[in-house]
NULUMLO-26573 format. One record per residue (C-alpha): x, y, z; residue in one letter. Coordinates in steps of 0.05 Angstrom, whole numbers, plus 5000, padded with zeros to 4 digits. Each point is the difference from the previous one (the first is absolute). Layout:
BEGIN
REC     c1     c2     c3   type
REC      X      Y      Z      A
...
END
This chain:
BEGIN
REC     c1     c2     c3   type
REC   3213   1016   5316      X
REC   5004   5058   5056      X
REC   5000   4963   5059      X
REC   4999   5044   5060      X
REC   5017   4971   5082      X
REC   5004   5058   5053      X
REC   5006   4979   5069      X
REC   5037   4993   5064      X
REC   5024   4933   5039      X
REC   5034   4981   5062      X
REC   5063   5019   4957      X
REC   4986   5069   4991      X
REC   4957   5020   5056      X
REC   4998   4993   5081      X
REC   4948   4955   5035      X
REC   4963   5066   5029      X
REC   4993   5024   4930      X
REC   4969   4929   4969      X
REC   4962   4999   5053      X
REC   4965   5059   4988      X
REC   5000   4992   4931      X
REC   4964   4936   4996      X
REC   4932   4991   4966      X
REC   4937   4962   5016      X
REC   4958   4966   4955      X
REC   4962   5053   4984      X
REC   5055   5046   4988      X
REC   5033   4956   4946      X
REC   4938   5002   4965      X
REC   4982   5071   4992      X
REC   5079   5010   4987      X
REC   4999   4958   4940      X
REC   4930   5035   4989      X
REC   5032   5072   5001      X
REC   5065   4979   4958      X
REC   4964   4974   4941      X
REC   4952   5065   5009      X
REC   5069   5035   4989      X
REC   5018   5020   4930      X
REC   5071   4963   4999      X
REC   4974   4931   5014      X
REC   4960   4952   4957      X
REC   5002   4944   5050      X
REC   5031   4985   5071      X
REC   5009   4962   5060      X
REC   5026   4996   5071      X
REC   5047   4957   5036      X
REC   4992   5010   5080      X
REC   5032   4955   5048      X
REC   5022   5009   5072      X
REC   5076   5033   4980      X
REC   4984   5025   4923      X
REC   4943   5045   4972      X
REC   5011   5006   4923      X
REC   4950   5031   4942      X
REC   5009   4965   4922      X
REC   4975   5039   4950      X
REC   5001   5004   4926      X
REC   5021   5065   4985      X
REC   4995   5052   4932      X
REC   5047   5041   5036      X
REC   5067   4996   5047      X
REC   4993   5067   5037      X
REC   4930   5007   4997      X
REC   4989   4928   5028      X
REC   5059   5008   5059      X
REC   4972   5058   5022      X
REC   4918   4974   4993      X
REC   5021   4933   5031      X
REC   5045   5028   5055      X
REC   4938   5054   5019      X
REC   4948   4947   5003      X
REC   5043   4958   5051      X
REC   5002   5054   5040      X
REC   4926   5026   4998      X
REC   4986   4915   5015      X
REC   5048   4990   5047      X
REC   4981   5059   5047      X
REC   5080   5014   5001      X
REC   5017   5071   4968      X
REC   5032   5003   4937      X
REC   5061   5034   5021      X
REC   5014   4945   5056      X
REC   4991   4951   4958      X
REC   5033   5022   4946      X
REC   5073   4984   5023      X
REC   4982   4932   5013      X
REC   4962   4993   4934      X
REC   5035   4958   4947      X
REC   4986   4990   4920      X
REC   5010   4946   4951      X
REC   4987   5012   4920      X
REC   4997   4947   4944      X
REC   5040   4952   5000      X
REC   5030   5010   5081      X
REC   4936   5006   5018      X
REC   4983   4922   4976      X
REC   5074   4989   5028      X
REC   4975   5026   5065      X
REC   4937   4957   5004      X
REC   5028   4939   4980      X
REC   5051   5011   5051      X
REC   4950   5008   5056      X
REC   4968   4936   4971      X
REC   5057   4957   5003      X
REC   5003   5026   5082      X
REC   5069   5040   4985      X
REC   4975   5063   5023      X
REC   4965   4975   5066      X
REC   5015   5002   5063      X
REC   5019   4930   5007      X
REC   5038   4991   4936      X
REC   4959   4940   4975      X
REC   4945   4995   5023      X
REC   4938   4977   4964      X
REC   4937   5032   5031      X
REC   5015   5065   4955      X
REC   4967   4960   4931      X
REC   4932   4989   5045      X
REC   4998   5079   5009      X
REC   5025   5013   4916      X
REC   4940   4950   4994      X
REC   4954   5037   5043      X
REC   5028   5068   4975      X
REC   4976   4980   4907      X
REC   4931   4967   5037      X
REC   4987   5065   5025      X
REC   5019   5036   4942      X
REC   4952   4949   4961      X
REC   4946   5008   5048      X
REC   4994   5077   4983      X
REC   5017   5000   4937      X
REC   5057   5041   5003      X
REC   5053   4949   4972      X
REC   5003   4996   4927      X
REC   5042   4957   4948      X
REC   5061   5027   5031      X
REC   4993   4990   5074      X
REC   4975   4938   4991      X
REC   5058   4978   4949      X
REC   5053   5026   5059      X
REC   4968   4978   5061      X
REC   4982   4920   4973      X
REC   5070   5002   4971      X
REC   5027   5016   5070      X
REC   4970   4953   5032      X
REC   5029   4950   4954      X
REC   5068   5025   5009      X
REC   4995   4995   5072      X
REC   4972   4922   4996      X
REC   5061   4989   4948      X
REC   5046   5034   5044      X
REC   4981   4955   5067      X
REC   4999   4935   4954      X
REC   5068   5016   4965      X
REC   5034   5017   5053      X
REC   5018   4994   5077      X
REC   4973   5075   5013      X
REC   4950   4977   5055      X
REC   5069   4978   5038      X
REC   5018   5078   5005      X
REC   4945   5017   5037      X
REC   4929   4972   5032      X
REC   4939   5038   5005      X
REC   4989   5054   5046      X
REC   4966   4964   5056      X
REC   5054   4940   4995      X
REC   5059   5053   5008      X
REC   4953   5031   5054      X
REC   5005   4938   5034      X
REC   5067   4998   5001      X
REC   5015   5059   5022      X
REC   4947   4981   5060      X
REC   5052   4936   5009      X
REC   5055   5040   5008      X
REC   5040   4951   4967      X
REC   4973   4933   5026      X
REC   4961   4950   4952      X
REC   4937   5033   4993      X
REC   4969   4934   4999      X
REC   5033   4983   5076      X
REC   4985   5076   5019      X
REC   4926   4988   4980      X
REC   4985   4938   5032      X
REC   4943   4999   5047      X
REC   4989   5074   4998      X
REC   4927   5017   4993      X
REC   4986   5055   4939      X
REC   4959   5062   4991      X
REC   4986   5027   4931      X
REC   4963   5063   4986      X
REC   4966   5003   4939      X
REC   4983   4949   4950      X
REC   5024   5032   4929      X
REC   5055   4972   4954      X
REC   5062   5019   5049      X
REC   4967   4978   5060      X
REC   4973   4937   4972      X
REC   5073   4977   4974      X
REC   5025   5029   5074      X
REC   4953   4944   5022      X
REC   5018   4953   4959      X
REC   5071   5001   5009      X
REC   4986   4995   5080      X
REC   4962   4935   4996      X
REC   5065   4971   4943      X
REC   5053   5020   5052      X
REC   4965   4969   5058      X
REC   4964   5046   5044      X
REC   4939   4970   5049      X
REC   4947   5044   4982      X
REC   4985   5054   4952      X
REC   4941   5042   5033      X
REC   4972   5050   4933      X
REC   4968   5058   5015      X
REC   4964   5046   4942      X
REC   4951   5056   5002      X
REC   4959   4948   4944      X
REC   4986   4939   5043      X
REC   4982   4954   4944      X
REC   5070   5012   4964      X
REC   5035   4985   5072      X
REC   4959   4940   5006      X
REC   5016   4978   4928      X
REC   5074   5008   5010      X
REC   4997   4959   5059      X
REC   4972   4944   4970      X
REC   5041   5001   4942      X
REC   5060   4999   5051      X
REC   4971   4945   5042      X
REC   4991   4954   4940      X
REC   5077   5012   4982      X
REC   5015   4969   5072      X
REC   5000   5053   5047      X
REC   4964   5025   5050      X
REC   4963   5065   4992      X
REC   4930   5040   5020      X
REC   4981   5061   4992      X
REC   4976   5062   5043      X
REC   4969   5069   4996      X
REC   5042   5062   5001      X
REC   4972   5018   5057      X
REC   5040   4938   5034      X
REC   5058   5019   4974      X
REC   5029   5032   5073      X
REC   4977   4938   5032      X
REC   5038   4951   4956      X
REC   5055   5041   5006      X
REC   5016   4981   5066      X
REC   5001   4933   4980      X
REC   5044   4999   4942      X
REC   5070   4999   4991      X
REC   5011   5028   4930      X
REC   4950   5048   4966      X
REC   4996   5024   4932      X
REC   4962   5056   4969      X
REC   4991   5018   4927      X
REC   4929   5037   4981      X
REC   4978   5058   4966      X
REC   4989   5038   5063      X
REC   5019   5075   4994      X
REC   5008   4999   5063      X
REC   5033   4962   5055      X
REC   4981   4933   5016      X
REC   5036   4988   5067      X
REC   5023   5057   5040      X
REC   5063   5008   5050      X
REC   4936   4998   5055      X
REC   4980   4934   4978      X
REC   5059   4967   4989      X
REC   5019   5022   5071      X
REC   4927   4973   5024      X
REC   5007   4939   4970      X
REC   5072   4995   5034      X
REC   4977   5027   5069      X
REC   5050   5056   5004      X
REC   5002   5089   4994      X
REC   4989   5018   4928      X
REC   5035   5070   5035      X
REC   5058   4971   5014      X
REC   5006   4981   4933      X
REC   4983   5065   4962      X
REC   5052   5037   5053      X
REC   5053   4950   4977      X
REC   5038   5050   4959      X
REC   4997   5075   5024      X
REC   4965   5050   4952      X
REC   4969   4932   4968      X
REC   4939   5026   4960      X
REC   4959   4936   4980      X
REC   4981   4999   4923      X
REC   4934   5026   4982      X
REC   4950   4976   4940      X
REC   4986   5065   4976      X
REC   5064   5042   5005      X
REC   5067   4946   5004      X
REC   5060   5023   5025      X
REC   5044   5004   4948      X
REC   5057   4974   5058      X
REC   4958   4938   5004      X
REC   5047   4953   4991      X
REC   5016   5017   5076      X
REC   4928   4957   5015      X
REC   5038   4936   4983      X
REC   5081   5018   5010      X
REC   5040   4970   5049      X
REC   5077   5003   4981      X
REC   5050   4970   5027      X
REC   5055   5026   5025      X
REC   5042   4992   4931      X
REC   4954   5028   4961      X
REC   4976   4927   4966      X
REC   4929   4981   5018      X
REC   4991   4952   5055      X
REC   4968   4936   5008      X
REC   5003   4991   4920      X
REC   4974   5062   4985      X
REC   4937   4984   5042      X
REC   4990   5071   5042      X
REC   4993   4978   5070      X
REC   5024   5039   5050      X
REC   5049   4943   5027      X
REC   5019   4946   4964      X
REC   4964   4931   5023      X
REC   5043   4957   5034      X
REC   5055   5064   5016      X
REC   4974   5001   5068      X
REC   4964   4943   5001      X
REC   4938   5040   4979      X
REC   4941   4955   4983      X
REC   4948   5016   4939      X
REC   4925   4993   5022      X
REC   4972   5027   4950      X
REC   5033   5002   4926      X
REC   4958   5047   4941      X
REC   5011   4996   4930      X
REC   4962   5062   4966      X
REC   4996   4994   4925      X
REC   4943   5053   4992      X
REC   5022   5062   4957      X
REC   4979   5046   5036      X
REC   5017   4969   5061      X
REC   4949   4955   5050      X
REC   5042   5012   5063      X
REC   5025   5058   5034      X
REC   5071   4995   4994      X
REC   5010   5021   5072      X
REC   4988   4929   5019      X
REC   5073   4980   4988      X
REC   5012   5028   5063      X
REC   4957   4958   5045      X
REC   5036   4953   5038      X
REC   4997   4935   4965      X
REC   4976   5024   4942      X
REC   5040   4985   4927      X
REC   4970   5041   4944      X
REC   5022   4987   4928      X
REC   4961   5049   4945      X
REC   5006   5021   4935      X
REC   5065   5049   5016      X
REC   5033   4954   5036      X
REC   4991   4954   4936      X
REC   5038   5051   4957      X
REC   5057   5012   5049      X
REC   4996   4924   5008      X
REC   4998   4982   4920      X
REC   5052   5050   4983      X
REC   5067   4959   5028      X
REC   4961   4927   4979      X
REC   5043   4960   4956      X
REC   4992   4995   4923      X
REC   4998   4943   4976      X
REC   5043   4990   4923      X
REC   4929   4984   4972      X
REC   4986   5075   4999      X
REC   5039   5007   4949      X
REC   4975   4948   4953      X
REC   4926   5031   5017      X
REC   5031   5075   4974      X
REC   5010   4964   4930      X
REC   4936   4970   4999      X
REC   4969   5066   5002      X
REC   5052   5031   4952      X
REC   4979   4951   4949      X
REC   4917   5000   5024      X
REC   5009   5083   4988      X
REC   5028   4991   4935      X
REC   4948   4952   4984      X
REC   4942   5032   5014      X
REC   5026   5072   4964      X
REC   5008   4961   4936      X
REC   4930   4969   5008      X
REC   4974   5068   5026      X
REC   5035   5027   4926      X
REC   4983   4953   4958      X
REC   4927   5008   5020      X
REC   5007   5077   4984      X
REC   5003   4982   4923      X
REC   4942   4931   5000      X
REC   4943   5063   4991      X
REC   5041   5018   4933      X
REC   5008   4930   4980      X
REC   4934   4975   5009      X
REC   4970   5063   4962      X
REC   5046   4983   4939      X
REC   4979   4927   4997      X
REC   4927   5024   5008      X
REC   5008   5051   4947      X
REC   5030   4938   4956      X
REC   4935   4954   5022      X
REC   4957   5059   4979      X
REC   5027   5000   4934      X
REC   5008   4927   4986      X
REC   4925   4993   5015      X
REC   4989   5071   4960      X
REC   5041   4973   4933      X
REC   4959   4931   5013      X
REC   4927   5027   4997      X
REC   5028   5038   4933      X
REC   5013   4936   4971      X
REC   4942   4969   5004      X
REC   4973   5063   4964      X
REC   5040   4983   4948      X
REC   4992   4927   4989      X
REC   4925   4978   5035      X
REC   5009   4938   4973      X
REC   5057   4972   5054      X
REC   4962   4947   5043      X
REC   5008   5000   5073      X
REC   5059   4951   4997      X
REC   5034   5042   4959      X
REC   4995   5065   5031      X
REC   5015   4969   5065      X
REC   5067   4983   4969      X
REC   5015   5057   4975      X
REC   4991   5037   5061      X
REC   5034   4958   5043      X
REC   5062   5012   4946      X
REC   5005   5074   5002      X
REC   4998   4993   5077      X
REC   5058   4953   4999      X
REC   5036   5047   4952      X
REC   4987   5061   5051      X
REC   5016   4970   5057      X
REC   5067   4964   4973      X
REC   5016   5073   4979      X
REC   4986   5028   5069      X
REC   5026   4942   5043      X
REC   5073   5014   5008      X
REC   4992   5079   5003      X
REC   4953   5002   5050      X
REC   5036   4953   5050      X
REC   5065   5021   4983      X
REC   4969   5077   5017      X
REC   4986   4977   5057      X
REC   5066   4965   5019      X
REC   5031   5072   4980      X
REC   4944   5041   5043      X
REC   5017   4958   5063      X
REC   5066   5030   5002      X
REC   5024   5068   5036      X
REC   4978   5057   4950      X
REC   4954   4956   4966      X
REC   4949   5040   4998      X
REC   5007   5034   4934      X
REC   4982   4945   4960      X
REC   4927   5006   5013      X
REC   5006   5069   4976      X
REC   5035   4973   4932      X
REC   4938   4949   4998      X
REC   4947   5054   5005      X
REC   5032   5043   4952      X
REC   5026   4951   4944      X
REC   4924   4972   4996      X
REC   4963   5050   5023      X
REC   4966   4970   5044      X
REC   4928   5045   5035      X
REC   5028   5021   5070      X
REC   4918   4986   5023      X
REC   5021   4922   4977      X
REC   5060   4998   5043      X
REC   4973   5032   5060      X
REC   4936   4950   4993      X
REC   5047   4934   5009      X
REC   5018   5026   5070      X
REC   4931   4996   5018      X
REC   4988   4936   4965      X
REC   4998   4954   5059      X
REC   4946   5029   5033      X
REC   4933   4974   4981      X
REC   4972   5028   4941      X
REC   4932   5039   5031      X
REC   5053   5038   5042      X
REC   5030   5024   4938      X
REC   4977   5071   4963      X
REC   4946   5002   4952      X
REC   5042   4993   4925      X
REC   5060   4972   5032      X
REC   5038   4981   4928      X
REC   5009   4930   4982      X
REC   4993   4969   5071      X
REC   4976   4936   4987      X
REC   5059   4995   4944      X
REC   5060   5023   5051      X
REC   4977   4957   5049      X
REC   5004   4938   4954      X
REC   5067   5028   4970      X
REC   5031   5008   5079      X
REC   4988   4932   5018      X
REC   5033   4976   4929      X
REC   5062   5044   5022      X
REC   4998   4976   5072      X
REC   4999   4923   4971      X
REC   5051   5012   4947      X
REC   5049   5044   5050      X
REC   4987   4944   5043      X
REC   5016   4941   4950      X
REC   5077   5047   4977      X
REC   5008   4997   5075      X
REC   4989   4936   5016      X
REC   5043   4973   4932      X
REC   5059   5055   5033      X
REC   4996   4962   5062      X
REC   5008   4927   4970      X
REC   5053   5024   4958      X
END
């Protein structure tokens, strides 16, 4: 195994960099294209959220793959390679299935917890599958992860330690009151109709909210997620994009979370939809310079900062300009952006009566929430799922060798057989049946215990010799061995005079039943 992960997260990089950095659809596609086009990687696949942009691969070589995998982000990402290069991080082997298991489990999120992250590892092997870029590996890791993740929400209270992003959005929105009392009667805008915006919607109608108005550039899938919400018991319809300024005068909380690569909702129409001077606004803070899509300041945290006094964030890390409630400020108008990059202009946070919460604030937010003592269990779930899966991963190193020894020993059971009937024609079918079926018994009682226990022995760190013993005590045809990797494919895939197919395919399915059957007598013992 040479598993490869180069990426960069909300841990290791600032919000104007990820932001720039992200990558549409069709950018994750002709990345994983390109990397398996690269001589370092035999298969691949990507893992892009809102806050994390990370490239798998299964490498030949360290250096070579670090500095192929860590080029081809950067070509993708539009980013250059020496920005993005100090924010660039890299996982190998065995801490780079740590890592992913991790971010399965929701330790390395945002919100420490959270469970939305296993939809987007989900999304992240589908897509791999869907171009044919993940192979036994990737598919091995990514399926495993999301088990560990299920495991680690059903084992332990880890979901307690955090809540999704648009759940701690809302909170943050609350600024500390129930979110359910907060939300009560409010009327709801969400932009866009994807997997973040759908569970944005969701959660709305749970907590209480009187309408949930969708609005999506594809009409049908706004219309289909308002149905699905009305026939959960709430109230929702759904509008054009081109409605979207004229609902927001009406609403009293608005959330945005599409694939835009642009902005979504200005400072102007925020300020329209308010009925005060977007100028005022912008001249809030002198020598302001508003963010801009195609070159970000790299100072743009400035687009959402308001600090108090003290130097700790006010209004629960929420960047207003005052506090609500410290001068008996009202909020009109409150915006939850979960878009990476960003729907709305951050500028807006200055409008009076306007509470913005984004993806930045999140982190500052996330970073002094409480950990709950389930984190810990979680970080030994994955110790032991890691150590798992690298025995598994080693142990099915060496099944190639073992497979091509107990086809070699089929081969010449049914090779001394057909000589005996030479010998003595006279054996009637009863007979030679019974004969045959003994000198298989005898070969496979000789084989049994070696094989498994090679295995047992393989599975553990610096196995891997034993297949080399195997191949050399026997001699077993290298062409043989290399065929059994290829075995489960269908055989018209296979190359014309593939050796013995038919035999190590009939001989892997004995092992897998008889590693099976020691396992399962290990277990009951």
């Amino acid at each position: 195994m040479s598993l490869l992960v180069v990426g960069l997260s909300h841990r290791s990089a600032p919000v104007s960099v990820l932001e720039r950095a992200s990558l549409s659809a069709e950018a994750k596609a002709k990345l994983l294209q390109d990397t398996l086009a690269s001589e370092p990687a035999a298969e691949a696949t990507v893992l892009a959220t809102c806050n994390r942009i990370e490239l798998y691969a299964d490498v030949e070589k360290f250096h070579a793959g670090v500095a192929e995998l860590s080029t081809l982000l950067a070509q993708h990402s539009g980013v250059g390679l020496e920005e993005l290069t100090p924010y660039l991080y890299v996982h190998y082997e065995d801490r780079a299935v740590h890592h992913l298991f991790s971010v399965a489990c929701g330790l390395d999120s945002m919100v420490v917890g959270e469970g939305q992250i296993l939809g987007q590892i989900k999304d992240a092997l589908a897509l791999g599958q869907e171009l044919h870029t993940a192979g036994r590996l990737i598919n091995d890791l990514f399926q495993q992860a999301l088990r560990v993740g299920k495991r680690a929400h059903s084992e332990t209270g880890i979901d307690r330690a955090g809540q999704s992003l648009v759940t701690f959005g809302l909170e943050q929105l609350a600024a500390g009151a129930p979110v359910a009392e907060w939300a009560r009667g409010k009327r709801a805008l969400v932009i866009g109709a994807g997997s973040m915006s759908s569970l944005a919607a969701a959660t709305l109608v749970r907590v209480g909210v009187a309408e949930v108005v969708v609005a999506n550039r594809t009409g049908e899938r706004a219309e289909r997620l308002a149905e699905i919400l009305n026939q959960s018991g709430g109230a929702a319809r759904a509008v054009p994009m081109d409605a979207v300024a004229e609902e927001l005068t009406r609403v009293d909380v608005a959330v945005s979370c599409t694939g835009a690569t642009g902005l979504v909702l200005t400072v102007e129409d925020v300020a329209a939809a308010l009925g005060v001077d977007a100028e005022a606004a912008k001249a809030a803070e002198p020598g302001h310079v508003p963010q801009m899509r195609t070159e970000p300041d790299p100072n743009s945290l400035e687009l959402h900062a308001s600090w108090a006094d003290n130097g700790e964030l006010a209004a629960h890390s929420v960047r207003a300009p005052k506090p609500v409630g410290a001068e008996g400020r009202d909020v009109t108008l409150a915006l939850l952006d979960l878009a990476m990059p960003r729907d709305i202009d951050g500028a807006a946070h200055r409008l009076d009566g306007v509470r913005l919460v984004d993806i930045e604030s999140l982190a500052d937010a996330s970073a002094d929430a409480p950990m709950a003592a389930d984190v810990d269990r979680v970080r030994g779930i994955v110790g032991e799922e890691v150590a798992a899966f690298g025995a598994a991963q080693r142990a099915a190193q060496i099944t190639p060798t073992v497979v091509a020894l107990r086809s070699m020993a089929a081969d010449v059971v049914s090779m001394e057989v057909a000589r005996l009937e030479g010998r003595l024609p006279g054996l009637d079918e009863k007979q030679r049946a019974e004969i045959t079926q003994t000198v298989r018994r005898v070969v496979d009682k000789l084989l049994h215990a070696p094989t498994v226990r090679v295995k047992q022995l393989a599975s553990e760190p610096g196995g891997a010799g034993y297949a080399d013993a195997l191949r050399e005590l026997f001699d077993l045809d290298p062409q043989t061995v290399a065929a059994v990797s290829r075995a489960d494919r269908p055989t018209a895939e296979l190359p014309p005079g593939t050796p013995g197919i038919q035999s190590i395919q009939s001989t892997q399915e004995d092992l897998n039943d008889t590693t099976g059957a020691e396992s399962a007598k290990r277990g009951r013992a």
